[in-house]
C-alpha positions in Angstrom: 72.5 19.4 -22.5 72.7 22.8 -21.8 71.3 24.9 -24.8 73.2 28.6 -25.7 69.9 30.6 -26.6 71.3 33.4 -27.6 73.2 31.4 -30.1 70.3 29.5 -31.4 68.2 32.8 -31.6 70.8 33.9 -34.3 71.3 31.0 -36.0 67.2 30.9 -36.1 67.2 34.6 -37.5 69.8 34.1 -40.1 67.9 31.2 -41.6 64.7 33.0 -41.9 66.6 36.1 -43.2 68.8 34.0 -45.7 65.0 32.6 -47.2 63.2 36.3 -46.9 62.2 37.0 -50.6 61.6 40.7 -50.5 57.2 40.2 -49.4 57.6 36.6 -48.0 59.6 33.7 -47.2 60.2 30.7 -48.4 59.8 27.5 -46.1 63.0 26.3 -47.4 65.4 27.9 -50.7 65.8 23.9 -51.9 62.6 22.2 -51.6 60.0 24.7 -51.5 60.5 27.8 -53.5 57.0 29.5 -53.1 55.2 31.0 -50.6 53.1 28.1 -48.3 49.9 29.4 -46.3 49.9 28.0 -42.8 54.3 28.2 -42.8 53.9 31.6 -43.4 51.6 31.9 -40.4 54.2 30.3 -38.2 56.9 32.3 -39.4 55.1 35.9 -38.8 55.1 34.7 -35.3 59.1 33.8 -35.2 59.4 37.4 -37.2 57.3 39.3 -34.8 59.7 39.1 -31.7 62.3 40.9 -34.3 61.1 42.0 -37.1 57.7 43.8 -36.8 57.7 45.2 -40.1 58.4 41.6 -41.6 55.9 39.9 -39.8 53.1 41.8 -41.1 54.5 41.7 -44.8 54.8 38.0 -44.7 51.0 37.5 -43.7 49.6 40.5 -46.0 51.7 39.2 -49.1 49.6 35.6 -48.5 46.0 37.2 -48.6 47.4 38.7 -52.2 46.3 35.2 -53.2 42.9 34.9 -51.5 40.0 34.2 -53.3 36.8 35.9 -54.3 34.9 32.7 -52.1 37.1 33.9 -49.2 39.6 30.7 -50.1 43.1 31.2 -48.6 45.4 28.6 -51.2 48.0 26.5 -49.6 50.8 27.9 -52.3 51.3 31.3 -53.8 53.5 31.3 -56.9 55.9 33.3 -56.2 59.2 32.2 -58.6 59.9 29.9 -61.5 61.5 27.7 -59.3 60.9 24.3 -60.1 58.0 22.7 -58.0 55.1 20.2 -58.9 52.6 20.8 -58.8 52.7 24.1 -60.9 50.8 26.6 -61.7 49.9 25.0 -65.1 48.7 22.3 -63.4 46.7 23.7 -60.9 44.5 25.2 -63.7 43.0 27.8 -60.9 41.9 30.0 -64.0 39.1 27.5 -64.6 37.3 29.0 -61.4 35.5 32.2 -61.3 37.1 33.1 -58.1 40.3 32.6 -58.2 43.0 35.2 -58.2 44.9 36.9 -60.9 48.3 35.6 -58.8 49.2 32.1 -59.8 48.0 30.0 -56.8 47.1 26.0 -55.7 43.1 25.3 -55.3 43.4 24.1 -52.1 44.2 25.7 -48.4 45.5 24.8 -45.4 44.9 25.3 -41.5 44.3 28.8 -40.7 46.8 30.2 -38.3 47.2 33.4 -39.7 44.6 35.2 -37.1 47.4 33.2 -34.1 49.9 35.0 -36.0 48.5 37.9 -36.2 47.7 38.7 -32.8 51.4 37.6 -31.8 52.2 40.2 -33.8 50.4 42.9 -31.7 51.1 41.6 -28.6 55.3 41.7 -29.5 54.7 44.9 -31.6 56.9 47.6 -30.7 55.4 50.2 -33.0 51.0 49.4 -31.5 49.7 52.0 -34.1 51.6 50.5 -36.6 50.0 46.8 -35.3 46.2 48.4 -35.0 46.6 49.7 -38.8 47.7 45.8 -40.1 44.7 44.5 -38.0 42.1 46.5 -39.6 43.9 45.9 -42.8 43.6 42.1 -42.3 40.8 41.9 -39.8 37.8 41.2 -43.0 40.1 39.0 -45.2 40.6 36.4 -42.7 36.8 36.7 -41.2 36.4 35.7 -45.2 38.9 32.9 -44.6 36.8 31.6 -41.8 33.7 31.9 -43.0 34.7 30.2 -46.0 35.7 27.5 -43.9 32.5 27.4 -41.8 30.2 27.3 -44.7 31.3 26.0 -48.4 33.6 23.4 -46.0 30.5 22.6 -43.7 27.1 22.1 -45.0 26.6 19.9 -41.9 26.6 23.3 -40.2 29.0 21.3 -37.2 31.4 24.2 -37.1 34.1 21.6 -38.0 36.2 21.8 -41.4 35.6 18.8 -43.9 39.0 18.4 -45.8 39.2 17.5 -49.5 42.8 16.7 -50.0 45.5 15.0 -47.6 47.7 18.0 -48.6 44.9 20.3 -46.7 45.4 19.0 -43.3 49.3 19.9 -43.6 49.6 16.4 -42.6 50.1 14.8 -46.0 51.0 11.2 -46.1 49.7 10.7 -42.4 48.5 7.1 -41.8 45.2 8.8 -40.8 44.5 9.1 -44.5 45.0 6.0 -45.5 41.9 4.3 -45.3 39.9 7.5 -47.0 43.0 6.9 -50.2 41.6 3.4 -50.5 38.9 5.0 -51.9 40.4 6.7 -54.4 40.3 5.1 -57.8 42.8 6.3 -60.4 41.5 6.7 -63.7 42.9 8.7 -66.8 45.8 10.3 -64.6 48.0 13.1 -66.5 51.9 12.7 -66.8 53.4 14.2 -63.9 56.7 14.2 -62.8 57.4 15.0 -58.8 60.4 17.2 -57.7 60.3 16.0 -54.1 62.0 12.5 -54.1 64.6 13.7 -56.2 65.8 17.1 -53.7 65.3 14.4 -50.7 65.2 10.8 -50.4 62.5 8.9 -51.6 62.0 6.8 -48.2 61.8 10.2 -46.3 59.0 10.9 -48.9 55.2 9.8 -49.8 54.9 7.0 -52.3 54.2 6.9 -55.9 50.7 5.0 -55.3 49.8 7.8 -52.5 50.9 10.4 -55.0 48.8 8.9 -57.7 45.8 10.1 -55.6 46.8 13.0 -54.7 47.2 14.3 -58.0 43.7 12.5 -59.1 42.3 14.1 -56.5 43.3 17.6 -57.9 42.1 16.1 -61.3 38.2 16.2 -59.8 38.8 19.3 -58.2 39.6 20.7 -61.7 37.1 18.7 -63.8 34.8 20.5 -61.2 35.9 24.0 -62.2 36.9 24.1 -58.3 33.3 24.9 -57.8 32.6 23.7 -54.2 29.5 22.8 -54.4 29.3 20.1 -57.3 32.8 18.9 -55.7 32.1 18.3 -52.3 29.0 15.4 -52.7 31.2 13.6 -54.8 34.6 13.5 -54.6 35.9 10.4 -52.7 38.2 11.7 -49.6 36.0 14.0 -47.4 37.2 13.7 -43.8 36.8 16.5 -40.8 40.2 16.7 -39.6 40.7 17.4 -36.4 43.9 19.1 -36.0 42.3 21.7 -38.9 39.3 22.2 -37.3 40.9 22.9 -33.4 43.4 25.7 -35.3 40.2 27.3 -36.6 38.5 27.1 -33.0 41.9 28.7 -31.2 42.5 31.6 -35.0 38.3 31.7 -33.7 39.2 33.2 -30.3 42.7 35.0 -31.7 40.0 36.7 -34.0 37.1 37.8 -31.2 40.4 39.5 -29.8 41.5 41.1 -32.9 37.9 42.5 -33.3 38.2 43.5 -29.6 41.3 45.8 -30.4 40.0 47.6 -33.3 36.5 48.3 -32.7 34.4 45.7 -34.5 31.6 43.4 -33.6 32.3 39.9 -33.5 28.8 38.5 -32.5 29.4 36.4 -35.8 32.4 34.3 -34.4 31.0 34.2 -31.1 28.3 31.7 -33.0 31.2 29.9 -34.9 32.8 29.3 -31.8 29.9 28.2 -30.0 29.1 25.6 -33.1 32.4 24.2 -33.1 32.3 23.5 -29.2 28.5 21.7 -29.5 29.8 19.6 -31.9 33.7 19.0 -30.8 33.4 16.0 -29.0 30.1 14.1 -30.9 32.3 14.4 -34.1 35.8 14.0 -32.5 35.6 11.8 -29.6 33.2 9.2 -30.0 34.8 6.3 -31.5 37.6 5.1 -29.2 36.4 3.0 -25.8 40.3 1.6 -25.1 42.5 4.7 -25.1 39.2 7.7 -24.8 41.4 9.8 -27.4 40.4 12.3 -30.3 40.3 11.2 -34.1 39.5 12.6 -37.2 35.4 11.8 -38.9 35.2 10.1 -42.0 32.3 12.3 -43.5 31.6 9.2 -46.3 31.7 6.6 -43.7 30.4 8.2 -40.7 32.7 6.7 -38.7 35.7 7.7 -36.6 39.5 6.9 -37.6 41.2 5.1 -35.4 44.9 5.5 -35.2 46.7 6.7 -32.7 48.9 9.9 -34.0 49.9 13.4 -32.8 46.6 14.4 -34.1 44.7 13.1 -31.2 46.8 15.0 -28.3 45.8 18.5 -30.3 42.9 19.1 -28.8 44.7 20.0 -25.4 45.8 23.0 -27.7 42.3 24.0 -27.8 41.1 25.2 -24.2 37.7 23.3 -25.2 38.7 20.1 -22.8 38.1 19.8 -19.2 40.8 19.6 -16.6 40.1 15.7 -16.5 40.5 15.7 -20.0 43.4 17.7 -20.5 45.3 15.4 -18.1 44.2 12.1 -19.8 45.9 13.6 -23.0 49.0 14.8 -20.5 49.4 11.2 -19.3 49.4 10.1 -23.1 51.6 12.7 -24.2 54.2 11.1 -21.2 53.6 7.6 -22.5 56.1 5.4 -24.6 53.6 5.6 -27.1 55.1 8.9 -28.2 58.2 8.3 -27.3 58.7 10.0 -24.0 60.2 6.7 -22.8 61.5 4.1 -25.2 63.0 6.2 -28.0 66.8 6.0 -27.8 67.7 9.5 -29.1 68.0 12.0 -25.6 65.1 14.4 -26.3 62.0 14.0 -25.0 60.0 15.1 -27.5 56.5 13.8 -29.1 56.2 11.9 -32.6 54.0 12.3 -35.3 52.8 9.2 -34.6 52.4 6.4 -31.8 55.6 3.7 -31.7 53.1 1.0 -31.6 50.9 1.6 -35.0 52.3 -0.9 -38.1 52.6 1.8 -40.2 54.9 3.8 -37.8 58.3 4.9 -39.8 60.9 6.9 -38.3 62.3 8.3 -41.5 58.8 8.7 -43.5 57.5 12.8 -43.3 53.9 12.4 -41.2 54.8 8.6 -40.4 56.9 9.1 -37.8 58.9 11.8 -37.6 58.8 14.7 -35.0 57.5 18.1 -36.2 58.6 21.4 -34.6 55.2 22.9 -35.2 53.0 20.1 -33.8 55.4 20.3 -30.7 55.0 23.9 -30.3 51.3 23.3 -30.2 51.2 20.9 -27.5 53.5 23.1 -25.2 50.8 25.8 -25.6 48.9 23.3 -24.6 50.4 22.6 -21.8 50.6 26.0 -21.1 47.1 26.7 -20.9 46.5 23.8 -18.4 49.0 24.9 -16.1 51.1 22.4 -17.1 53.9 24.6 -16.2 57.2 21.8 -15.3 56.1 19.5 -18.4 55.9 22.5 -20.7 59.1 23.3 -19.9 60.6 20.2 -19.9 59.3 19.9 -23.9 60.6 23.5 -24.6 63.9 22.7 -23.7 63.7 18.9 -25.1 62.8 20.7 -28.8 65.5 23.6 -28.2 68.5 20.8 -27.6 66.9 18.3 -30.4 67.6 22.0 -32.6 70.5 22.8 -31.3 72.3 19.0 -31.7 70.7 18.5 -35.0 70.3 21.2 -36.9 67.0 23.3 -38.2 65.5 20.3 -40.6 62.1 20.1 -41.8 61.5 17.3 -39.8 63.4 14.6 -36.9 64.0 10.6 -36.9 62.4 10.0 -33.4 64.4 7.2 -32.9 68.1 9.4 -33.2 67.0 13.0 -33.9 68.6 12.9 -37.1 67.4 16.1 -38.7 65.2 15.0 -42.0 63.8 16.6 -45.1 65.2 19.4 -45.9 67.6 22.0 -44.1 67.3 25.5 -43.1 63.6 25.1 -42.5 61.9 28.1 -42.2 59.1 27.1 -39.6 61.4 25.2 -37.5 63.5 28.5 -37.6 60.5 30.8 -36.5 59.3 27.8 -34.0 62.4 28.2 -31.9 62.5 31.9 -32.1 59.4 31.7 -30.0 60.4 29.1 -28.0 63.2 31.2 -26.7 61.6 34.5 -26.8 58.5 33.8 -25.9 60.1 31.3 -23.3 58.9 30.1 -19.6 55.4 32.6 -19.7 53.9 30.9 -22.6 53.3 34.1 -24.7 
């Protein structure tokens, strides 16, 4: 299928233009009508190859809700549209350092130092670039060291993650075993908006959801105070996908420093932590297929299932050539549907065919993400991977372009999933095009 990029490019602007808000954008006007952390971080880089001025609002409207701990949230209140959870359940006025903003008390993978540099390199106006940087430059060194200190006592320069909704990848199978660990007790009425906008078999379940709101409930009981929250609450994991975004924002923020003067012998240590301890955490638990899995903190043990998660590393730059081309070969297997899926586009699942709990329709059970593609033809970028990286550019730009710009993909069709006019997909392909064959 040949793809009209030029016609995709506008139909990609015109979405993310229809959801602008006047400071940021929503991932999607039906389903999500607030301002998400790492979406906005992908869409600044769809905005910066046409919007400079856009791209830097969206990112600097998201640290309005940072917090005095250096705590990026994963939702800024932005409307009154109707959401759960809300503002008045998130409570975030019971923590000293939270923001006057209405915000979630939780975050989500830091991308925003990615983004931001994309935004330099595709600026058109440099002086105007240089002036964000400095802007920005401290508030998301806070971010990070946030992240490398309240989130890692273990001092393993690795993220622990409270909350399946922190990892981006919510109802993932490689929670599931942490969630059996979670026991419910005195949960508050709640009523979810989610499964009524989409269907409810695209969506988590009740009994996940259950959790996820208990989970909040300790958060809260705790005053959000990490410290008292994190030897205690029941689903502590350090997630691998979260942790290898920090390590490549970790680099994207050495350059940043680079540009506008600063020292940056402080990363330079972060980054050096996270690679001593990359592969002890990461890679030690799988003898058959020698992938990467997330660490159960509380266990101490490695969890083994074979999803999308487990080929990021390759995004990294930390493995060697041998070990970029055992996660190639995977990538290419039927695991991930490169070969048995009977929708034309070759392009990678959420999650391995073969697991039990695999489920076309089900969010992060399945389904192909735009994102998580994007990431792995960066991937493959860096490794040189030049005729494979291609091939999964153009297999997400005609799975796009046939299906339309959803929120997520059945693997098994490429019926488009979720909800519509997704922002992130929108700004994904924007890149994709413009960015194109060089990578960049």
């Amino acid at each position: 299928m040949k793809v009209d990029d030029e016609r995709l490019f506008t139909e990609a602007k015109s979405i993310l233009e229809k959801n602008w808000r006047g400071s940021n954008t929503v991932p999607s006007p039906y389903l999500y009508p607030h301002q998400w952390n790492w979406d906005s971080g992908f869409i600044a880089i769809g905005y910066s190859h046409f919007n400079q001025g856009r791209a830097q609002k969206e990112i600097l409207s998201l640290f309005e809700g940072q917090w005095k701990n250096g705590m990026l949230p994963h939702i800024i209140f932005r409307s009154n549209g109707s959401y759960f959870p809300n503002p008045e359940f998130w409570q975030t006025n019971l923590s000293k350092d939270s923001p006057k903003i209405k915000t979630s008390g939780i975050t989500q993978p830091p991308v925003h130092a990615i983004a931001a540099l994309y935004i330099y390199k595709n600026a058109k106006n440099k002086g105007k670039a240089l002036s964000f940087l400095k802007d920005l430059y401290p508030r998301i060194k806070a971010f990070h060291k946030y992240l490398l200190t309240e989130r890692d006592p273990e001092n393993s320069g690795l993220v622990t993650v409270f909350h399946p909704w922190e990892s981006g990848f919510d109802n993932s199978v490689r929670w599931d075993n942490a969630l059996k660990r979670v026991k419910v007790m005195d949960l508050p009425g709640y009523r979810r908006v989610d499964n009524k906008k989409v269907s409810s078999e695209q969506r988590p379940t009740k009994e996940s959801y259950d959790k996820y709101v208990y989970l909040i409930e300790i958060m809260k009981k705790h005053n959000y105070n990490i410290k008292k929250i994190y030897p205690l609450i029941p689903f502590k994991l350090k997630d691998i996908v979260f942790s290898s975004i920090l390590y490549v924002a970790n680099k994207s923020l050495i350059e940043i420093a680079e540009l506008i003067g600063e020292n940056h012998e402080e990363i330079d240590g972060w980054i050096n932590k996270t690679k001593d301890n990359y592969f002890q955490y990461f890679c030690a638990g799988d003898e058959e297929y020698r992938l990467a899995y997330d660490y159960d903190v509380i266990i101490k043990k490695n969890v083994i299932k074979r999803t999308v998660a487990s080929l990021i590393p390759i995004y990294t730059g930390l493995l060697s050539r041998d070990e970029a081309e055992g996660i190639f070969s995977y990538m290419k297997h039927s695991h991930f549907c490169k070969e048995n899926c009977t929708h034309k586009h070759p392009v990678v699942t959420s999650m391995s065919v073969d697991e039990a709990e695999f489920n076309p329709l089900n969010y992060w059970r399945g389904p192909i993400w735009i994102n998580i593609n994007w990431m792995l033809y960066k991937g493959l970028i860096n490794y040189n991977f030049d005729e494979e990286a291609e091939t999964l550019r153009k297999a997400v730009l005609e799975l796009v372009s046939e299906h339309g710009f959803y929120e997520y993909y059945n693997p098994l069709t490429g019926e488009g999933l979720g909800t519509d006019n997704f922002s992130w997909t929108a700004a994904m392909v924007i890149d994709l095009i413009k960015g194109g064959e060089n990578g960049r």
